[in-house]
Backbone as JSON Lines, residues from 0, in Angstrom:
{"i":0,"aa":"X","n":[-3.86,-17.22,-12.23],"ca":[-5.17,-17.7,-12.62],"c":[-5.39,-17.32,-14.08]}
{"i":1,"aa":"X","n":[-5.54,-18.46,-14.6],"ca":[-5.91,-17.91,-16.67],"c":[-7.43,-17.88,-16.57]}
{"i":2,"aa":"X","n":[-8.21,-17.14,-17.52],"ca":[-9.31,-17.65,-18.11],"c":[-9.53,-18.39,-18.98]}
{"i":3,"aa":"X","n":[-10.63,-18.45,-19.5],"ca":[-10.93,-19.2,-20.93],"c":[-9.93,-19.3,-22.04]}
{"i":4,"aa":"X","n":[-9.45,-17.97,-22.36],"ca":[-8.34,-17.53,-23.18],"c":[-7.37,-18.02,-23.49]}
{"i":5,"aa":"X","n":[-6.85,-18.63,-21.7],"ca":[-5.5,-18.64,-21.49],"c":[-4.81,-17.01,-20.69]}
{"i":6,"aa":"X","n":[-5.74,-16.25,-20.47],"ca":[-4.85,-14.66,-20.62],"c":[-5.12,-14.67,-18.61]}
{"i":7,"aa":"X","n":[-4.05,-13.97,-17.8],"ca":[-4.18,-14.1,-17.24],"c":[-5.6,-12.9,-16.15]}
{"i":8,"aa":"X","n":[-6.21,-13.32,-15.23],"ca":[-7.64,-12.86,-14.9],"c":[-6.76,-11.76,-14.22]}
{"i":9,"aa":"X","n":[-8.24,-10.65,-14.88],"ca":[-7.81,-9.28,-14.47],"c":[-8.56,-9.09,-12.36]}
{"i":10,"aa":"X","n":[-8.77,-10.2,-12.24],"ca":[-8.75,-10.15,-10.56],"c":[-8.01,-10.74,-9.67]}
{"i":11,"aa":"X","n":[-6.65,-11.59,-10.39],"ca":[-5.75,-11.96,-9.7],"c":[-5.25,-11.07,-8.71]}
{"i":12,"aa":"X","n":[-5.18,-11.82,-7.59],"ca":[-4.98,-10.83,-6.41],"c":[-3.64,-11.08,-6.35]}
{"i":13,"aa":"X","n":[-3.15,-9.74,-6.36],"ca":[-1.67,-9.77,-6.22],"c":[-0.75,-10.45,-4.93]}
{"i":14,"aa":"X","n":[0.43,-10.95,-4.74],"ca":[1.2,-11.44,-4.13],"c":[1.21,-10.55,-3.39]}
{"i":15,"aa":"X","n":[1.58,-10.2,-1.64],"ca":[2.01,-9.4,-0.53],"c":[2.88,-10.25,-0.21]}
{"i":16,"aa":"X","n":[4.2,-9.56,-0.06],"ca":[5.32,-9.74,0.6],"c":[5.64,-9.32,1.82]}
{"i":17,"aa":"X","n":[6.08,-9.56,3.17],"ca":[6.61,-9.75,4.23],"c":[6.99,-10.61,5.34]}
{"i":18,"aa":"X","n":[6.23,-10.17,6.26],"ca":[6.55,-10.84,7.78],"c":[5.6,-11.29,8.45]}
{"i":19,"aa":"X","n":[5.23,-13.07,8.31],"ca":[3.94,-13.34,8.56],"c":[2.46,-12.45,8.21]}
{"i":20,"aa":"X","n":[2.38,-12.59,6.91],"ca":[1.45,-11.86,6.5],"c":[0.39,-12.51,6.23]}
{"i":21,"aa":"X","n":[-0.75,-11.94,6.78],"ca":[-2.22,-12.81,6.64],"c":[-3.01,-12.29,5.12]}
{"i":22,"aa":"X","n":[-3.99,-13.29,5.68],"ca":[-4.8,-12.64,4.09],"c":[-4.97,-11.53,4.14]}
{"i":23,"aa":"X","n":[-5.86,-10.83,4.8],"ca":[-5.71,-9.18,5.01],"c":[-4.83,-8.12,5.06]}
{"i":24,"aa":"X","n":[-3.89,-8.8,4.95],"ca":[-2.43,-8.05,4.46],"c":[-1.85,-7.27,5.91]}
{"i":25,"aa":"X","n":[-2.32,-7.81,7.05],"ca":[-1.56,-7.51,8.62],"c":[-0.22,-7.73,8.4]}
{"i":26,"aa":"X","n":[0.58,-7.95,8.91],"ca":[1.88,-8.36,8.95],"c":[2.46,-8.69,10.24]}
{"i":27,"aa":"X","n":[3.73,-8.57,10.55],"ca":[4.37,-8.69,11.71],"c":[4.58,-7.38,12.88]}
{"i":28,"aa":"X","n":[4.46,-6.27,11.52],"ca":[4.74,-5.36,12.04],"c":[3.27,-4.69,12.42]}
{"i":29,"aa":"X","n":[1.82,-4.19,12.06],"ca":[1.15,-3.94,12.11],"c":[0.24,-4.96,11.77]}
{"i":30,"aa":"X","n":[-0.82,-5.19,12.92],"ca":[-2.01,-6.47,12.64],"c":[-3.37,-5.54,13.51]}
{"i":31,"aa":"X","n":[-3.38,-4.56,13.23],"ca":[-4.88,-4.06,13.86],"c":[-6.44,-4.46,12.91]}
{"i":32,"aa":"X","n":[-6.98,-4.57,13.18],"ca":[-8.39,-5.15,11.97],"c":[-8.36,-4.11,10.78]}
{"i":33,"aa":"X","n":[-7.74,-2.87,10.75],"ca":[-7.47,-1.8,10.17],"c":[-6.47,-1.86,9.48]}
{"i":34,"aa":"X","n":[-5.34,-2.76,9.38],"ca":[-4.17,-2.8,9.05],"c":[-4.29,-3.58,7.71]}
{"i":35,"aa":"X","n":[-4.95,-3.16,6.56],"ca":[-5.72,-4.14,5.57],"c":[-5.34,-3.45,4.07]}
{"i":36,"aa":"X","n":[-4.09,-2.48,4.2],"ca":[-3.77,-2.12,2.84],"c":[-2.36,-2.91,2.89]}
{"i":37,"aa":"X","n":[-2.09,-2.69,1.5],"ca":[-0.26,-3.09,1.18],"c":[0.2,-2.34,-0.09]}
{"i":38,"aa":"X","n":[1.04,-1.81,-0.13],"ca":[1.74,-1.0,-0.88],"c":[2.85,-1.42,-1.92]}
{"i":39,"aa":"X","n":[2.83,-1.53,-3.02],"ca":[3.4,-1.89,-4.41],"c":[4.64,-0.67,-4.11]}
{"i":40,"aa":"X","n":[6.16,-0.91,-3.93],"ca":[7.03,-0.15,-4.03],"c":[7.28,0.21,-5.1]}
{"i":41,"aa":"X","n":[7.75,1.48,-5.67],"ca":[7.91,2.15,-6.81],"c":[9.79,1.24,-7.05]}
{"i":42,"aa":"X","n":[10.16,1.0,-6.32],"ca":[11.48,0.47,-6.5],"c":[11.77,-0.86,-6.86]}
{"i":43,"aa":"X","n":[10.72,-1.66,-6.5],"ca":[10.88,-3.2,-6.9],"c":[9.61,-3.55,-7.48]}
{"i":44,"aa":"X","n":[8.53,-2.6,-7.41],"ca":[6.83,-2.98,-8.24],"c":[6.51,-4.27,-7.57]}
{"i":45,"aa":"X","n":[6.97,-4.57,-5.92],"ca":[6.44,-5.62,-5.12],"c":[5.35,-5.18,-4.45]}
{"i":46,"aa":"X","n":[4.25,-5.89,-4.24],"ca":[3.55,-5.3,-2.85],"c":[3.81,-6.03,-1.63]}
{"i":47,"aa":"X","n":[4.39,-5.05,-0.64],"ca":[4.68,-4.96,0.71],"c":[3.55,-5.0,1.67]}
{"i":48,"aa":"X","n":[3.16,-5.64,2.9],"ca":[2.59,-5.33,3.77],"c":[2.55,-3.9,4.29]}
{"i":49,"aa":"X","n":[4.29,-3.35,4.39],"ca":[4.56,-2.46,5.51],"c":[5.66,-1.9,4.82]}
{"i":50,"aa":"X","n":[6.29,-0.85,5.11],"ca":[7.89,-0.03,4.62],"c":[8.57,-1.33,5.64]}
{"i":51,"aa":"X","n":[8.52,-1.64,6.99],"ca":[9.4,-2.54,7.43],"c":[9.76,-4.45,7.17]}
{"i":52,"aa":"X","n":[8.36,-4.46,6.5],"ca":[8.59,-5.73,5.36],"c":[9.36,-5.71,4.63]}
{"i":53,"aa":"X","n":[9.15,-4.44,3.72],"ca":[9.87,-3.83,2.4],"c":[11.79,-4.36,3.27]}
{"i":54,"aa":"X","n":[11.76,-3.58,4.16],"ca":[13.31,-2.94,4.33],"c":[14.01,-4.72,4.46]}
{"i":55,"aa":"X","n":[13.1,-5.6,5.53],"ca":[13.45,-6.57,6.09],"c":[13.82,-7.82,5.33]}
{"i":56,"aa":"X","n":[13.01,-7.22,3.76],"ca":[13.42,-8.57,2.57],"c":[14.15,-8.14,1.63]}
{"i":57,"aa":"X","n":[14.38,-6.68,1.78],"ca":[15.1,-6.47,0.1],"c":[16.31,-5.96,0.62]}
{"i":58,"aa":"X","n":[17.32,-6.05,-0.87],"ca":[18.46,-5.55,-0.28],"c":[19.01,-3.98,-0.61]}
{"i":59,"aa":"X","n":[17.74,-3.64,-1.25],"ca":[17.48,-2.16,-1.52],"c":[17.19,-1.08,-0.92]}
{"i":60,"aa":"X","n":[17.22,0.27,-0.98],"ca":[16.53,1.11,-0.47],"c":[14.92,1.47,-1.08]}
{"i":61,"aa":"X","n":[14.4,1.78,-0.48],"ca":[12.68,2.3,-0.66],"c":[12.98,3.09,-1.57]}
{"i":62,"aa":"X","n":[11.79,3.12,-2.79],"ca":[11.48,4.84,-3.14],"c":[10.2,4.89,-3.23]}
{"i":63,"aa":"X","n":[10.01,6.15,-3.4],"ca":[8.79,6.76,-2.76],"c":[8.04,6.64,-4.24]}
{"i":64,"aa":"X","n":[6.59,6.71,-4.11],"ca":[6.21,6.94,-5.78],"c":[6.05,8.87,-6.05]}
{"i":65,"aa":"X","n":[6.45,8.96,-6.9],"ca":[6.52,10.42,-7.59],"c":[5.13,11.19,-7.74]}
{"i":66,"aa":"X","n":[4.98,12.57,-7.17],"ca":[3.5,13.31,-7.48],"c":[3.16,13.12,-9.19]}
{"i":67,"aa":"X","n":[4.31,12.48,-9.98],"ca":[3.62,12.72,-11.12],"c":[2.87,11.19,-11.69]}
{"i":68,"aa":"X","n":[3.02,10.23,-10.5],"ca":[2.94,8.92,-10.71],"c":[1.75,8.41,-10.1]}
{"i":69,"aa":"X","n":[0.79,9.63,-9.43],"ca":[-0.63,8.96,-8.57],"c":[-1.23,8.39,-9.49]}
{"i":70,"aa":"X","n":[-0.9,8.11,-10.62],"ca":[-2.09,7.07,-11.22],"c":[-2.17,5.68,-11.08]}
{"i":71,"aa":"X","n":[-0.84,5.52,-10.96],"ca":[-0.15,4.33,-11.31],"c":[-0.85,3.7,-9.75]}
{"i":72,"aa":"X","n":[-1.32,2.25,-10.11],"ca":[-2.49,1.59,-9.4],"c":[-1.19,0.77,-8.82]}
{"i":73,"aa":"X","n":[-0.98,0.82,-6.88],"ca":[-0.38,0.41,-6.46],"c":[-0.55,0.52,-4.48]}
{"i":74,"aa":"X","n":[-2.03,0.68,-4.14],"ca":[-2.33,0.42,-3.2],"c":[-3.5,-0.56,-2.72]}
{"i":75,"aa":"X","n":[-3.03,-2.08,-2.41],"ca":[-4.13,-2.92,-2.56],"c":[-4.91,-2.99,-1.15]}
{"i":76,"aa":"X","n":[-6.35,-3.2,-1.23],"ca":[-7.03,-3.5,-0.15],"c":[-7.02,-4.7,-0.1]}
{"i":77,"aa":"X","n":[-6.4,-4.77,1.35],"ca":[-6.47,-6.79,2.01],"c":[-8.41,-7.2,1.87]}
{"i":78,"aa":"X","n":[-9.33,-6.33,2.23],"ca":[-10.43,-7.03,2.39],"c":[-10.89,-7.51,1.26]}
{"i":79,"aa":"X","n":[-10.93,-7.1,0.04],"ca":[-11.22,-7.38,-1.01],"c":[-10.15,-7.17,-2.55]}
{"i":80,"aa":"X","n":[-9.46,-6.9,-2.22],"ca":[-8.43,-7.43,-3.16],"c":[-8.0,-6.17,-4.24]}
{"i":81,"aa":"X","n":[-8.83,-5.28,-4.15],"ca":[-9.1,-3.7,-5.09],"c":[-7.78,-3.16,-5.01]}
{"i":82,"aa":"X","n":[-7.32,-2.85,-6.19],"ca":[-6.34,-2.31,-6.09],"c":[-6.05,-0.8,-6.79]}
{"i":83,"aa":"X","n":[-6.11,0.15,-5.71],"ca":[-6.48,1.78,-5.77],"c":[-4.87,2.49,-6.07]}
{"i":84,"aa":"X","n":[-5.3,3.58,-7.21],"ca":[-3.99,4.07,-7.59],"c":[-3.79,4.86,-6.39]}
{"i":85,"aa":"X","n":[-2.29,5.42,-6.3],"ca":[-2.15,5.86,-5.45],"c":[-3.14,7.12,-5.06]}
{"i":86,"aa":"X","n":[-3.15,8.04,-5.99],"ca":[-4.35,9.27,-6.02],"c":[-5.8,9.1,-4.99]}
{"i":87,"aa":"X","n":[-6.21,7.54,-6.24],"ca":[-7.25,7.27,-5.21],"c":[-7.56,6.93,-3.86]}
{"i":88,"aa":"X","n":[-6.2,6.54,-3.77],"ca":[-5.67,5.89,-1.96],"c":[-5.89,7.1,-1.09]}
{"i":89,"aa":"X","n":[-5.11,8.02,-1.29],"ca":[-5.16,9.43,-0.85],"c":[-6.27,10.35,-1.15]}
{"i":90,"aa":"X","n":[-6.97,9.77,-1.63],"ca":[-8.72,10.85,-1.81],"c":[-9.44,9.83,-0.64]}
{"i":91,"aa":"X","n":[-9.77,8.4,-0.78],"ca":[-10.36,7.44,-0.31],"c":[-11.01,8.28,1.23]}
{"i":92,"aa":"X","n":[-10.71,8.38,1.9],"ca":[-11.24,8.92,2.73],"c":[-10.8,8.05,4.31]}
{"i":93,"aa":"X","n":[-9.7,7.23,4.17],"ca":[-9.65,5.67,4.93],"c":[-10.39,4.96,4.24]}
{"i":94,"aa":"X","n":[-11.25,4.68,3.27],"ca":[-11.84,3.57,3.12],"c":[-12.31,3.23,2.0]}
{"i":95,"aa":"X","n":[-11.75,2.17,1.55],"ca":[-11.71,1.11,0.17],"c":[-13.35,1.95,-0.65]}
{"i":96,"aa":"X","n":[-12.96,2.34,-1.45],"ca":[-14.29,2.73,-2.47],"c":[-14.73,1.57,-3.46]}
{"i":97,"aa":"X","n":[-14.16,0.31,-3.14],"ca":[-15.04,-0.56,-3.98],"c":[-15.72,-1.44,-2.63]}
{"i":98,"aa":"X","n":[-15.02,-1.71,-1.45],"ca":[-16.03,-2.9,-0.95],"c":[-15.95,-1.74,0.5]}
{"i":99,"aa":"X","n":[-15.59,-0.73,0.48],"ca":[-16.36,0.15,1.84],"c":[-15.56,-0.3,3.22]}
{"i":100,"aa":"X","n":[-14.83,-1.11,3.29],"ca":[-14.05,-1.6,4.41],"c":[-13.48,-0.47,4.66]}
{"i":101,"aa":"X","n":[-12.94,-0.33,5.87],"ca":[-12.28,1.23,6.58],"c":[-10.51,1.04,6.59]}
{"i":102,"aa":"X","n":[-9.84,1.54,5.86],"ca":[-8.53,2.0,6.56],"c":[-7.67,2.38,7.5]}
{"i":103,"aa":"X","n":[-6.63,2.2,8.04],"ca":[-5.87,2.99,9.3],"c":[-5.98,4.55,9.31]}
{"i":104,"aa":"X","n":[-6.79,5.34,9.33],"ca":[-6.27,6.19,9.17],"c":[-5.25,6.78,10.0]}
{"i":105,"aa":"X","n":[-4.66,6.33,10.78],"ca":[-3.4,6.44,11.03],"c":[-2.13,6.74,10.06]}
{"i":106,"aa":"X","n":[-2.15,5.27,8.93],"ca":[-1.2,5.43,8.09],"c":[-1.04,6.23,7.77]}
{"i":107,"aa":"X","n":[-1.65,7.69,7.54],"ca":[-1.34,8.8,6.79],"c":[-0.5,9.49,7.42]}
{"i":108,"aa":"X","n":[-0.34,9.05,8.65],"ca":[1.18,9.52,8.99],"c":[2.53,9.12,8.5]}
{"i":109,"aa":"X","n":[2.52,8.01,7.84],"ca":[3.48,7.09,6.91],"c":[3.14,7.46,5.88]}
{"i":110,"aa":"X","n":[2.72,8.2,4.75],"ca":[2.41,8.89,3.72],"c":[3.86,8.76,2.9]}
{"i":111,"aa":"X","n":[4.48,9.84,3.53],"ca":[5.82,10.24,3.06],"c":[6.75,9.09,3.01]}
{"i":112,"aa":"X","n":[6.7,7.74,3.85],"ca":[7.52,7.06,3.22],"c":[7.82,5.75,1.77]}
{"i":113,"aa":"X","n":[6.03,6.32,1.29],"ca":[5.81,5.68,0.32],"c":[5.59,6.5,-1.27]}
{"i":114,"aa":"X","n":[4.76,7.93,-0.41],"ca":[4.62,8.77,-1.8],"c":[5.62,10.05,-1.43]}
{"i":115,"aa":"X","n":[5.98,10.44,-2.42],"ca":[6.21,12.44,-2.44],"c":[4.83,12.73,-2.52]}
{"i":116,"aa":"X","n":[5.14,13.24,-1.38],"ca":[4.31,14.79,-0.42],"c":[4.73,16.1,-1.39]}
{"i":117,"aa":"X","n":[3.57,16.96,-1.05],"ca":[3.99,18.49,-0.98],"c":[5.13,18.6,0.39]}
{"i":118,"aa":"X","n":[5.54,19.59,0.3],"ca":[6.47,19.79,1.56],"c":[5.77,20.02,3.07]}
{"i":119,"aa":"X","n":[4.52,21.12,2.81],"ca":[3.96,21.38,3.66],"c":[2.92,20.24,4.93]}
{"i":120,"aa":"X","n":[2.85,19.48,3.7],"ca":[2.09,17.81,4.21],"c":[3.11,16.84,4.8]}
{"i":121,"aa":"X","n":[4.05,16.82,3.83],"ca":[5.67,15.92,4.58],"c":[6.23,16.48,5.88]}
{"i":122,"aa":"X","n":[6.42,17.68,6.08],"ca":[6.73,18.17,7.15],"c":[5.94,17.76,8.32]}
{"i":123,"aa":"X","n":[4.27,17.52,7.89],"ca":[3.44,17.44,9.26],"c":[3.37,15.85,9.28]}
{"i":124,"aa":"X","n":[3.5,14.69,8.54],"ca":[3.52,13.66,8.26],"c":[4.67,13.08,8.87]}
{"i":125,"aa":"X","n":[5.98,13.81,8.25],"ca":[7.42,13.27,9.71],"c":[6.96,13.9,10.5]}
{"i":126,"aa":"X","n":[6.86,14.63,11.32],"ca":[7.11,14.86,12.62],"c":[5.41,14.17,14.0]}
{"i":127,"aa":"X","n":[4.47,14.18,12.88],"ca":[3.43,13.32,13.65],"c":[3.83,11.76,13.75]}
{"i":128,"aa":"X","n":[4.24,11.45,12.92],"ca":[5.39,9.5,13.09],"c":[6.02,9.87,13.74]}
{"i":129,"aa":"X","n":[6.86,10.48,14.01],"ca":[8.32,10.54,14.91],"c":[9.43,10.21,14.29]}
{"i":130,"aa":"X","n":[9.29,10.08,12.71],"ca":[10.21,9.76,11.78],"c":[11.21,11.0,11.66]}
């Protein structure tokens, strides 16, 4: 989408990549009304529905984004399109601080396969997934 300019609009909602993915950014793998973030991989700077989107289209391995990299804006909300650095993803509380929609908080058991954890948080993060 350009503006007036020509320059492209700073509300273009980014592309989500996976597996039957709706507007809300559900996927194949997770579709609960909650299931409404997607995650920008630090390895390909795509946004993913899911880590099993990620795995199912690329021919890469995952990486995680770096504790020194929470700024870097790469967790989008399906309800409204906001796209929260990682930091803010992980303060948020479950829920989008621009349009208030609620999060899985579940996912925070999948934490670790998107960001570096402290150890003490990764440790309780695998073993509550079953990862």
């Amino acid at each position: 989408m350009a503006n007036s300019n020509g320059d492209s609009s700073a509300h273009a909602r980014p592309t989500v990549h996976g597996l039957a993915v709706s507007p809300a950014t559900q996927c194949a793998h997770w579709a609960s009304p909650l299931d409404i973030i997607a995650v920008k991989h630090a390895c390909c700077r795509k946004f993913y529905a899911c880590i099993c989107c990620h795995n199912a289209c690329e021919a890469h391995e995952p990486e995680v984004w770096t504790r020194d990299r929470r700024a870097e804006k790469a967790v989008l909300c399906g309800a409204c399109g906001h796209v929260l650095s990682v930091q803010e993803y992980m303060e948020s509380g479950s829920r989008c601080p621009e349009c208030r929609e609620g999060f899985n908080p579940a996912c925070k058991a999948h934490w670790g396969l998107y960001f570096e954890l402290e150890k003490s948080l990764c440790s309780m993060v695998l073993t509550s997934s079953g990862v």
